[in-house]
Structures are given as C-alpha cells and as structure tokens.
C-alpha positions as CSV (number, residue, x, y, z in Angstrom):
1,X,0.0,0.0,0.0
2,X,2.4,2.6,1.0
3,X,4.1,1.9,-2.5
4,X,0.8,3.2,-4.7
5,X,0.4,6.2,-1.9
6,X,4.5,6.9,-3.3
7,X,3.9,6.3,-7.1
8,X,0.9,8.3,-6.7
9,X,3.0,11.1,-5.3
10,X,2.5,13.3,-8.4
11,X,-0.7,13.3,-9.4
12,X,-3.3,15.5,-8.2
13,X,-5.9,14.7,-6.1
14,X,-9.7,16.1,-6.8
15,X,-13.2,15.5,-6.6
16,X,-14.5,12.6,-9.5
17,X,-16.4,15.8,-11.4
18,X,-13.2,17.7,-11.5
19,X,-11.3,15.1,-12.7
20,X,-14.0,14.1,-15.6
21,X,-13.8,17.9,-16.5
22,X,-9.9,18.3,-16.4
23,X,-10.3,14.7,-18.9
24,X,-12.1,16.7,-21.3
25,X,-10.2,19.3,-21.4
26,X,-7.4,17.4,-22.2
27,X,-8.8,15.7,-24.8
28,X,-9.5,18.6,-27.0
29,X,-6.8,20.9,-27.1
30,X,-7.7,22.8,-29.9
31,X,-9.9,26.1,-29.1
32,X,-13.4,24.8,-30.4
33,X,-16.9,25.0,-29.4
34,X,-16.7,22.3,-27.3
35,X,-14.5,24.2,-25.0
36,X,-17.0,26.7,-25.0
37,X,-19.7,24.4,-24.4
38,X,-17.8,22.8,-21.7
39,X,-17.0,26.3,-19.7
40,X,-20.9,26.8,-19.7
41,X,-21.4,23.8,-18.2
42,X,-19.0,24.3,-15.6
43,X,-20.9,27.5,-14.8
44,X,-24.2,25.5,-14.9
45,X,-23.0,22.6,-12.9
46,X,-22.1,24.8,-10.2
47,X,-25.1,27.4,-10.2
48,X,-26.9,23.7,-9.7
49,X,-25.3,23.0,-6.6
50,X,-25.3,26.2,-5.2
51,X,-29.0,26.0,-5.4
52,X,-29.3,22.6,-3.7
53,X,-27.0,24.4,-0.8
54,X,-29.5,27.6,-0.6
55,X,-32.3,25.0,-0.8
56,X,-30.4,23.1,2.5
57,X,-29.5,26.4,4.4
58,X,-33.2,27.4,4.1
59,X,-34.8,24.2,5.4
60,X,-32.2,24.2,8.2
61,X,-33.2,27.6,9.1
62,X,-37.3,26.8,8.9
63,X,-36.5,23.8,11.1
64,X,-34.7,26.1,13.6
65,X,-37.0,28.7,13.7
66,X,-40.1,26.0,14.3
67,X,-38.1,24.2,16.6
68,X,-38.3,27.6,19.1
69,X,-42.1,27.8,18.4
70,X,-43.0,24.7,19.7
71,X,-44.5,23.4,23.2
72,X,-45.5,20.9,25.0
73,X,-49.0,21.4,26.6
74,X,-49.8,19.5,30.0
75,X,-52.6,17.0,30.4
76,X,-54.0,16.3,33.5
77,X,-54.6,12.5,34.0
78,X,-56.8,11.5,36.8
C-alpha cells in the first residue's frame, strides 16, 4: 500500500467531477466549441449545486425557527 500512496506522489488529487472535466479538457486541445460548451457547463454545474445548498441552508433555518415555536402542553390525567 504505501508503495501506490508513493507512485501516486505526483498526481493531483480532486473531486471525481473535477477530474471528468480536467479529462475533457485534455482531450481537445484545440480552441473549439466544445470548450465553450464545456465552460458553460461548468458555470451550470455549479449554479446547480449552489441552489441545492441555498435549498439546505433554508430548510435548516425553517427547522430552527419552528423548533423555538414549539410546546409541550400538559394533560392532567386522573
């Protein structure tokens, strides 16, 4: 094992969606529309994750603000 972590010592370590985009970009090195089409969806990609984490903030925050609204109420059992 600790020979792959040293052979392994050069490359550079990213998340799997990096990597698959840094793959395409490699792959066409000439200046083309799929470059451009490729830095849209970069810009797409990561307006569509930013939503998914405003969309998580606000629930967290709804749940914290409901969590202060609630109370028990006492029953009196004979």
């Amino acid at each position: 094992m600790a020979k792959a972590k040293n052979n392994n010592k050069n490359e550079r370590v990213s998340c799997p969606v990096g990597s698959f985009f840094l793959d395409l970009e490699k792959a066409s090195r000439n200046k083309s529309k799929f470059l451009e089409y490729l830095s849209r969806s970069k810009l797409e990609f990561l307006k569509a994750v930013k939503c998914l984490v405003d969309d998580k903030i606000e629930n967290l925050e709804k749940k914290g603000a409901a969590k202060g609204k609630k109370r028990a109420t006492k029953i009196r059992v004979e």
